[in-house]
Structure formats: structure tokens, C-alpha cells
N, C-alpha and C positions, 0 to 999 in steps of 0.2 A: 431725654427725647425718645418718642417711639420710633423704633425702628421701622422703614417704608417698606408696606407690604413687597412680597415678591411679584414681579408684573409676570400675569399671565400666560403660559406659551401658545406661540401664534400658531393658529389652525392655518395648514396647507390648504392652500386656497385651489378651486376644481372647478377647470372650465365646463363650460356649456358640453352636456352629453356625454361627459367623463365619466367614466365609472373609479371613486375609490377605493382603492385595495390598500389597506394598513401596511405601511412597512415591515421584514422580516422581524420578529422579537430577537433578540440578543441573548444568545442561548447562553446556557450556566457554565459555569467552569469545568463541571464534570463531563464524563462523557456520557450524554441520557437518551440510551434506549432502553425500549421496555418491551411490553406483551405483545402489544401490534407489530412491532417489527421481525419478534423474534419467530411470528407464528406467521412469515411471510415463507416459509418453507421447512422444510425436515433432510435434515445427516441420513446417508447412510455409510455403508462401509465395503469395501470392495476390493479381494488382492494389495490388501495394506494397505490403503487409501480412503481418508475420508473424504465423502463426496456430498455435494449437495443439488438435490431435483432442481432441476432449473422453475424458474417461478417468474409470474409478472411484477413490473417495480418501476415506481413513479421517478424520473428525473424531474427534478425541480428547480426553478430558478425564476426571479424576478428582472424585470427588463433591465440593463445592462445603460448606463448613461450614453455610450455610442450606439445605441442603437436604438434609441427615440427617434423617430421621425421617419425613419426605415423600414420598408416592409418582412413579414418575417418571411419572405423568399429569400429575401436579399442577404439576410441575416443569415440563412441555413446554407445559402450557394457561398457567402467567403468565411464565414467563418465555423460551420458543421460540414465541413468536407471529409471526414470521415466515411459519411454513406453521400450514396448516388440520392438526386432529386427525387427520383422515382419514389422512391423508399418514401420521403415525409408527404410526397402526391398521396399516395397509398396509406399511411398513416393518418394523416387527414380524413379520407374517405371511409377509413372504419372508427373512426371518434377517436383515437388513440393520441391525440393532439389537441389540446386544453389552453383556452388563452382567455383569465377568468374566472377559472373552473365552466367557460361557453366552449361547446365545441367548434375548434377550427375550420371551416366551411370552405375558405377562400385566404389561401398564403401570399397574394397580396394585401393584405390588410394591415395598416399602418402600425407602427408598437409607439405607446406613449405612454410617459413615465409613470413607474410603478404595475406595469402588467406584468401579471403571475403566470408564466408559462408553464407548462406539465405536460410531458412525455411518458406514455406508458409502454416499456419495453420489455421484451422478454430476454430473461438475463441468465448467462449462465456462468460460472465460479470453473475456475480448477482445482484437480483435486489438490489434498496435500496430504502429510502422512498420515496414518492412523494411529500413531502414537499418542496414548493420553497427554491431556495437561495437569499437570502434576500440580497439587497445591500443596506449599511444602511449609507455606504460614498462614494461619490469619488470623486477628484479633480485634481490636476495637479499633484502630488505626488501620491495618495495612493490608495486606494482600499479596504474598509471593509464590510466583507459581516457577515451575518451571519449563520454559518455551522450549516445544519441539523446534524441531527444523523446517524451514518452508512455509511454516504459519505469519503470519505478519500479524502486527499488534493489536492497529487500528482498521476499520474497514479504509481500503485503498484500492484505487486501479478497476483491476475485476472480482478483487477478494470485497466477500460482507460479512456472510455468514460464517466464513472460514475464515477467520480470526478471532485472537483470545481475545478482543473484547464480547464479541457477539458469544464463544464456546462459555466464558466466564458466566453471561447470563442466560445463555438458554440453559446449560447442566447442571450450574451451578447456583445460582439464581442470584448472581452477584451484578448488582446494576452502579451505576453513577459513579463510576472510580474516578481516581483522577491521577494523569500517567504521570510517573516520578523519571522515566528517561524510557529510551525506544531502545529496541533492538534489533536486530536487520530481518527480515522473511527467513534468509537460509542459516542466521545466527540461532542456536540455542542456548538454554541457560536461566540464570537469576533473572525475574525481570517482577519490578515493582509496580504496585498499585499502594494509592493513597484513598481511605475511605471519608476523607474530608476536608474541606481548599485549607483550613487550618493546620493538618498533618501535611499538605504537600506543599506547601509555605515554607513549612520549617526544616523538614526533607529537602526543599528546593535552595535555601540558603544555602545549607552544607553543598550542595554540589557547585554553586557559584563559589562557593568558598575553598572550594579545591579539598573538601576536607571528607571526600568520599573516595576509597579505595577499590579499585576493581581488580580482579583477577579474572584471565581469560585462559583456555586451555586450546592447542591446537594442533594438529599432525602437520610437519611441512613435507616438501619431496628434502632430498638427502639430510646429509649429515650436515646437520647444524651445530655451527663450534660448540664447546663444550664453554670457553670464556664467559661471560657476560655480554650480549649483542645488544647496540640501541640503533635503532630506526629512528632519524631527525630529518627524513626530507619532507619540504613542505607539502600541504595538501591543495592541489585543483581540481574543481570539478569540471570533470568534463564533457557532463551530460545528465541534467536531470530527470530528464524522460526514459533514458536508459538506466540511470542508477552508477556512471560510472566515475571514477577519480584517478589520479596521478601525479606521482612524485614532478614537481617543477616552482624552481625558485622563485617563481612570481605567486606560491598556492602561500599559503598559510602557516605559518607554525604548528608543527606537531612532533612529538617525541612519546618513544615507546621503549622499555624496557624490556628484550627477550632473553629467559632460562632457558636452558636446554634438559629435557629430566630427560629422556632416556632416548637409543637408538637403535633397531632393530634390524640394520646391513640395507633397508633402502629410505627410511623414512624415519625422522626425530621427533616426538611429543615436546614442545617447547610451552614455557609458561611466558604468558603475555600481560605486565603492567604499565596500562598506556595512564601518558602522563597528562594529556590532551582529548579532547573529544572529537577530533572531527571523521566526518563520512568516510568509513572502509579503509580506518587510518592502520590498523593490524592489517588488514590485509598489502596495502597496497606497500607498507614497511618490507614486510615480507617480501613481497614480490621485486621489489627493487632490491634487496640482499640476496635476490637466488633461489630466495629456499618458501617459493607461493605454498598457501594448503594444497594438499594432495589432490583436493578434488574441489577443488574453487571453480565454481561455471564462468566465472568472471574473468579473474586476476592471471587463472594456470589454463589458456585455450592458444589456441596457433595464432589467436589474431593478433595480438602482441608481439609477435616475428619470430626468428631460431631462439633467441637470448629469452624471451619469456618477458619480458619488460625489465628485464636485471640490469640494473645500474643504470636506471632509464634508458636502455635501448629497443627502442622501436621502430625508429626505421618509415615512420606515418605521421602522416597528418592527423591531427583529432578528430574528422571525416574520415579519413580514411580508418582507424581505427574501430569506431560505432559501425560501420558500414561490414569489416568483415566480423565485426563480432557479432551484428544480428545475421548475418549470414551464414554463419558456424552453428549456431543455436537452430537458425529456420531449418540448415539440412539436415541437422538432429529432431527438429520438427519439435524443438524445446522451449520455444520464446516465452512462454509463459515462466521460464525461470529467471529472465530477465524481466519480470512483470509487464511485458506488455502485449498487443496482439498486431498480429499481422497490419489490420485496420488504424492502428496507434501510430505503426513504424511509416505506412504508406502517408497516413498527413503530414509526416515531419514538420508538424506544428506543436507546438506546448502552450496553449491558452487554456489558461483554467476555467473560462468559462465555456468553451466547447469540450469539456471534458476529457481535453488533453491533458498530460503529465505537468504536476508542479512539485518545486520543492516543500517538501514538510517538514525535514527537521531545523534543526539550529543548533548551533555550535555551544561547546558546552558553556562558552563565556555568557551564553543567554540562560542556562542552566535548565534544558532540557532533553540532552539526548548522550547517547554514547559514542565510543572509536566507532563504531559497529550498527550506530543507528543508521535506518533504513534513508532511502532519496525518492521515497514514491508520494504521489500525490495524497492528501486525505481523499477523504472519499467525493467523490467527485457531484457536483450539483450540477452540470450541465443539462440541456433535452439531446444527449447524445443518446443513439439508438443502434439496434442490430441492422447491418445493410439487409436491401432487401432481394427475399431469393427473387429469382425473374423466373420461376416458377409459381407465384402465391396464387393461392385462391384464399379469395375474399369470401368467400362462401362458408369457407370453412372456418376463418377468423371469428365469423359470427355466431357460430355454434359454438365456438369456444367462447367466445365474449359471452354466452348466456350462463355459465358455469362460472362465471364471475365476477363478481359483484364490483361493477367497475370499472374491471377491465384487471383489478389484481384477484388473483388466483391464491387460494386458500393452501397450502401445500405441506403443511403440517401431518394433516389426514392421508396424504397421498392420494388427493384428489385427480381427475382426470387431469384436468388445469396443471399441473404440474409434471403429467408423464408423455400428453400428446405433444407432437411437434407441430410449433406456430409457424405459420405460414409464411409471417414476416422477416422470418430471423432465420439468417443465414446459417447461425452457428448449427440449429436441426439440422438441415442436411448436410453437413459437413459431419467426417468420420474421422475422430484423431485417436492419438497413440496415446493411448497411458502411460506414462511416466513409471518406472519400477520406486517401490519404495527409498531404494538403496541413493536414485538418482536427486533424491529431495533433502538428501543430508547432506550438508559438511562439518567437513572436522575442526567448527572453532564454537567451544562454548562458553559464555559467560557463568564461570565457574562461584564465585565470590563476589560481593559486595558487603563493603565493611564503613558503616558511617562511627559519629560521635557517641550514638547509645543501641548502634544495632549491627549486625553481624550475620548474612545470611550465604547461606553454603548449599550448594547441589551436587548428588555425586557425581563422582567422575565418571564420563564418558564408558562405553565397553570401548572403543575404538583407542581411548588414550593409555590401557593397559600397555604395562610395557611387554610383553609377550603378544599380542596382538598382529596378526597378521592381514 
């Protein structure tokens, strides 16, 4: 018997006046940027820091199943509270607001399903070090570099261009990897790429398989036993927006093995092999035996109380705790170390699709990420925007809108588009501190990773000398 033909897939059917817009395609496994993105602006270098021109940049997103039927007022007053009304009135007004690729005329206007929204904002990065990324393998398979501090892996949050994936392809001309585990922004160290879903398959087995060896290196404050120390308290998270965790018997299983190599009368270099993958699990072992890294923005601040969070004492609520930790950070004027901005912390909302904070990794039983993998969102699809100054001229956005084809600005060249300040965005008149180099390191690095047919090593730290002051 012949087999019956496959029945046809049924066309979505489009009422009276609808416009169809195709669904988003289902992007590849790898991670694929290329030339248009990359030449969305240009590095420079500044007092150790590499920086990047602020540039225009499309948020993008399709209409959201709750919010068929809703106008896109309605839509930006509960759930884009980040910026004031004003801001998308005035965004609207200069075209910078796309629903269609038609421009936005009138924010009462109903959303029905499958409407392509677009946001053109002027965006700006923080810095992070100016420390090369090291490429320390590559072959027909893989890719291992070695991650400074401060850099994040993935574009997230407010980082794009300042991550090794973007650094990997603009310098290097390394495109479509595909990540074999993460590792945190202020983590350094080994960290892999796979140049084919076939190599990150069989890479990705092994690490499901527990059959992947990691070695971490780290300075704590004092003197660390000299014994064999394991960190077994479990892991919760307790705040994906902020990026934070803590030892408490309802988190998760996690155990680490700490060496102590050497001690200098205030501070020990200890070797770290964690047995478990989960979020800021070295650290947060650490910090509940005493002995946090020397210069953790996180784990070693006052907002964890006299004890430092040692032996789980804190003394707070997990409210209370996020609250004096961005507080600590704001009067350092540092939140960007906690990856987020002032704007982020005021909506204390996490909807991924108003381009709040979500989680990205996953625990290593999914077999993607490290003790040390990062808690910030991928890069964010929202039509979130810079608030708006209540100084703008619109006059001036227009002249600048003529410089770019669009409304995105060309920035590679170090075109005007990229050095004038937009009228819309608040971050331009706003005057911050740069960060010193010294402030964007810590001392834990992904020293080793050792699989079933591969074995990759970075040198040690200057900082984890044992003479080292």
C-alpha cells in the first residue's frame, strides 16, 4: 500500500484589513552575528578601559499573546515602566517607534496578533578592561580564549559589543560559535567555543556526563586551612536581576573542593574544584566558610552584615539584603558591576519582555554552564528605551535622524551619529565615574578545563603569585 500523502499545513487565516507579518524564523543553534551588526559602532581605549561610541540600535520584538487586543499605551504604561510616557509620546513623534516597519502616529492603536514592534534607541555599553582576549587554541573544532574580567560572554543586559562574542568577531573574525559553558562577567579564565553543533554535542555530553574537570584559582581574605576544605551548602538564588545567591537548605545541591597553595600574613591563593555547576557556587562556598575573594563586589560588601555572610549569617531578609547591596554599589556610583542601571533597579520588575532581567543559565545537570556561570539576561528583545531628558529638542533629533540611514548610525567610521549627544537619551547628559581598571577584576579564574580527549590550561593569574602583594 501506498503510503497517504502528508496533508498540507494549514495557512493562518487573516481577517478583513489585517496585515500579515510571518512569524519570527527559529534561529540556528549557533550564535549568528555578522558584518551589519558588527559595524553597528567601533572600540576605543581609554585609561585601561575598553570603551565603545555610543550608537543607534533597534529593539525588537513581536506582539506578545497578552497584549492582543491592547493598545500600545496601555502596553508601555504597565508593562515598559522603565521610562516615563513622555519619552514613547516623543519617540513616536520623531519616527523612532515602528509597528510594521509603519511609523507609530497614534499610541492608541490596537496590537493584533503577530505585530512587529521596533524601537530605535540610542544605546550606550560600559566600559570594561582593556585587557586583550587571549586566544590560547583554535582548530577545526573549537575555540579557547582566555576571558578577561568584566567582560561577559554573551551580549546581555547593556553589554553587546563588549563581549567576547561580539570582540571574537569584530578582531577576530570568528562568527557562529556555539557556547560549550558560560562564565560570569567578573570571572576570568578557560572558556570554550564549539565551531560546529556536532563538536558541541559531543563536548556537551561529557559535561552532562560529569566527565569534565575544572580547575579554578582564587585569592580569599585570611588564612585559609591548610587541610582540605569542601563547601557542601546548598545553592538559592536570590535574585535573578541582580545576579545574587545563598547558601540555604531549601537551594540545591552543590559541593566544592578547596586547596590552599599558598599564604602571604593577610590573604591565601586556594585551588577550587567544584563538583557541581551551579550560579556563584565558589563563591558563595567561600563566603559561607569566611574566607569570600578578596575583592568580590558581591559576596565580600557590608551589605551581608559584621560576619560577611559566614556560616549564613545575615541578619536580613532577602529584600533586605538586594536593597542594601544596590545601595552600596549606587554610593560607589558602581551598579554597572552588578550589571544593571539605576532604570533596571527603579522598575523592580524582571519581564523579559519589557527588557527586564531574566535568568540565562542552567544548572549543569542541563549541561550548559559553570560554578561561576553568569545570572544576566541574554540580550534583551524588548522596545525598551533611554528615559527621556525633559530637556529634548526635537529639532536637533532630526538633524541627527538625517546622518542616519534610519535612524541607525553608522559608527565604525566615527561618524557624527555616534559622538553627538541624542536628545532623547538620558544617559548623554548624564556624567559618570569611570571605573579604574583595577575595580573590574577579581581574583577567581578559570584556570583549567580537562575533558575525555582535551586538556586546556591558562597561566596563572600575576595576582595568584605567592609573593604577590
Amino acid at each position: 500500500d501506498e503510503k497517504a500523502a502528508a496533508p498540507a499545513p494549514k495557512k493562518r487565516r487573516v481577517s478583513r484589513g489585517e496585515r500579515y507579518v510571518p512569524p519570527p524564523r527559529r534561529l540556528s543553534t549557533g550564535v549568528s552575528f555578522g558584518a551589519e551588526h558588527f559595524a553597528e559602532t567601533s572600540y576605543y581605549f581609554e585609561g585601561g578601559l575598553r570603551k565603545v561610541r555610543p550608537y543607534y540600535f533597534d529593539f525588537r520584538t513581536y506582539c506578545k499573546g497578552r497584549w492582543v487586543g491592547r493598545s500600545l499605551l496601555h502596553v508601555f504604561t504597565t508593562e515598559f515602566r522603565a521610562q516615563p510616557l513622555a519619552y514613547y509620546r516623543a519617540a513616536a513623534r520623531a519616527g523612532r517607534l515602528r509597528l510594521n516597519e509603519e511609523p507609530v502616529r497614534d499610541l492608541d492603536v490596537i496590537l493584533k496578533n503577530n505585530d512587529f514592534l521596533r524601537n530605535t534607541v540610542h544605546r550606550h555599553e560600559p566600559p570594561v578592561t582593556a585587557q586583550p582576549l587571549r586566544i590560547l587554541v583554535e582548530n577545526e573544532e573549537v575555540v579557547v580564549v582566555d576571558k578577561p574580567s568584566s567582560l561577559p560572554v554573551h551580549p546581555c543586559g547593556r553589554f553587546r559589543h563588549n563581549s567576547v562574542i561580539f570582540i571574537l568577531g569584530k578582531e577576530h573574525h570568528l562568527e557562529e560559535l556555539h557556547t560549550i559553558h558560560r562564565l560570569d562577567r567578573m570571572t576570568s579564565g578557560v572558556l570554550m567555543f564549539a565551531k560546529t553543533l556536532e563538536v558541541s554535542k559531543r563536548m556537551d555530553e561529557q559535561v552532562r556526563g560529569r566527565q569534565l574537570e575544572k580547575e579554578y584559582i582564587c585569592r580569599v581574605v585570611g588564612e585559609f586551612p591548610e587541610h582540605e576544605g569542601v563547601g557542601e551548602e546548598p545553592m538559592l538564588v536570590v535574585s535573578y536581576k541582580v545576579g545574587v545567591c545563598r547558601g540555604d537548605p531549601k537551594g540545591k545541591f552543590s559541593r566544592t573542593i578547596f586547596q590552599r597553595l599558598s599564604y602571604n600574613g593577610q590573604s591565601s591563593v586556594v585551588r577550587c574544584l567544584p563538583r557541581t555547576g551551579r550560579t556563584h557556587q565558589i563563591r558563595v562556598h567561600l563566603q559561607f566558610l569566611g574566607h569570600p575573594i578578596v575583592n568580590d563586589p558581591i559576596y565580600n560588601t557590608q551589605a551581608w552584615g559584621p560576619d560577611r555572610g559566614r556560616a549564613g549569617r545575615i541578619g536580613k531578609t532577602d529584600e533586605e539584603l538586594l536593597k542594601a547591596l544596590v545601595e552600596e554599589h549606587r554610593a560607589k556610583q558602581s551598579l554597572d558591576i552588578l550589571g544593571i542601571s539605576e532604570q533596571d533597579w527603579e522598575t523592580g520588575t524582571e519581564n523579559e519582555d519589557c527588557g527586564g532581567s531574566k535568568d540565562c543559565t542552567e544548572d549543569s545537570e542541563r549541561g550548559t554552564t559553570d560554578p561561576e556561570g553568569g545570572t544576566k539576561d541574554p540580550e534583551r528583545n524588548g522596545v525598551a528605551a533611554c528615559p527621556l531628558d525633559s530637556g529634548s529638542n526635537l529639532e536637533r533629533l532630526k538633524k541627527n535622524q538625517e546622518l542616519c540611514s534610519g535612524g541607525n548610525c553608522e559608527g565604525e567610521t566615527g561618524g557624527k551619529g555616534s559622538e553627538e549627544k541624542d536628545p532623547l537619551c538620558l544617559e548623554c547628559s548624564i556624567s559618570r565615574r569611570d571605573p579604574s581598571p583595577q575595580e573590574l577584576v577579581m581574583y577567581l579564574h578559570a584556570l583549567r578545563y580537562k575533558g575525555a580527549e582535551f586538556e586546556y590550561c591558562s597561566q596563572m593569574p600575576e595576582w595568584a603569585r605567592e609573593d604577590w602583594e
